[in-house]
C-alpha positions as CSV (number, residue, x, y, z in Angstrom):
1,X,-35.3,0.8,-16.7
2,X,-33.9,-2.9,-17.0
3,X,-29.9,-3.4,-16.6
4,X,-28.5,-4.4,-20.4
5,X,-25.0,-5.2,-19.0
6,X,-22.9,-5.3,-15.8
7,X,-19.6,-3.8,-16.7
8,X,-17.7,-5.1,-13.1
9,X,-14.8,-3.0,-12.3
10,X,-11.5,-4.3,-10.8
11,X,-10.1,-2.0,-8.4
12,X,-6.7,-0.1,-8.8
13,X,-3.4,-0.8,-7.3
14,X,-0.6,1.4,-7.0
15,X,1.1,0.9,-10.3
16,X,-2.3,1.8,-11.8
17,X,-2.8,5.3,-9.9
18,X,0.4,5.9,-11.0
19,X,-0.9,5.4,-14.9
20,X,-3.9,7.6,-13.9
21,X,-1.7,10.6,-13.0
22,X,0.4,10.1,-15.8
23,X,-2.3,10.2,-18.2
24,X,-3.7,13.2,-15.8
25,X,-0.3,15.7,-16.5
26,X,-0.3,14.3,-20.4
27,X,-3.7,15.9,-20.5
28,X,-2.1,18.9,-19.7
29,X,1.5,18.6,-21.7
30,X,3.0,17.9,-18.8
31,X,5.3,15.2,-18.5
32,X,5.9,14.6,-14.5
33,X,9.2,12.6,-13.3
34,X,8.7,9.2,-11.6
35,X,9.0,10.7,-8.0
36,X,6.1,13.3,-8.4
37,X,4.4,10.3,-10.0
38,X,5.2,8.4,-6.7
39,X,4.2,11.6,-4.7
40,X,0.5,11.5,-6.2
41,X,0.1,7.8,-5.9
42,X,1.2,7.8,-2.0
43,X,-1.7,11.1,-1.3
44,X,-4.3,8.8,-2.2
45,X,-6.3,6.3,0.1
46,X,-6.2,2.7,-0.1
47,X,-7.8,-0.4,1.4
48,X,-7.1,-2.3,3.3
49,X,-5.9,0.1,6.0
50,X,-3.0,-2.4,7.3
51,X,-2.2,-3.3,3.9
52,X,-3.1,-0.8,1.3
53,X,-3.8,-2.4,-1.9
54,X,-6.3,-1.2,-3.5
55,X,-6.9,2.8,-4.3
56,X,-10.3,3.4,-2.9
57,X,-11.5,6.0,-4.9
58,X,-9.9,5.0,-7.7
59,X,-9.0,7.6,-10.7
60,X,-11.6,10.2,-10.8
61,X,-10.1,12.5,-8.0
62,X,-6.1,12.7,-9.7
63,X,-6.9,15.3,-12.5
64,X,-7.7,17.3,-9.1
65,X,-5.1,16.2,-6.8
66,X,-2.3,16.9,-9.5
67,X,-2.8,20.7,-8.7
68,X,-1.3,19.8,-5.7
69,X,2.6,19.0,-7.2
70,X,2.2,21.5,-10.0
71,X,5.0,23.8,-9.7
């Protein structure tokens, strides 16, 4: 198999995990308030360690975490 395209990806900040989950309780009808918004962005990991600005794992694992501040 021979690459077509490279797609790169940039990776996500804060403000962007925040988007993800937003979109993740939409999915659901749900329609969170900033601070549970804030809660889901602060559970996940990001890199650097001393300054934290990227998400390293992106959105794929917030449809998932969400269960987490479901009431």
């Amino acid at each position: 198999h021979l690459i077509d395209f490279f797609v790169p990806f940039l990776p996500l900040e804060y403000r962007h995990v925040k988007l993800c989950a937003r979109d993740a309780y939409a999915a659901r009808g749900l329609q969170p308030d900033e601070g549970t918004l804030d809660e889901v962005a602060k559970a996940m990991l990001y890199v650097p360690k001393e300054e934290k600005l990227f998400s390293a794992q992106g959105c794929k694992s917030i449809p998932q975490r969400i269960n987490f501040f479901l009431p």
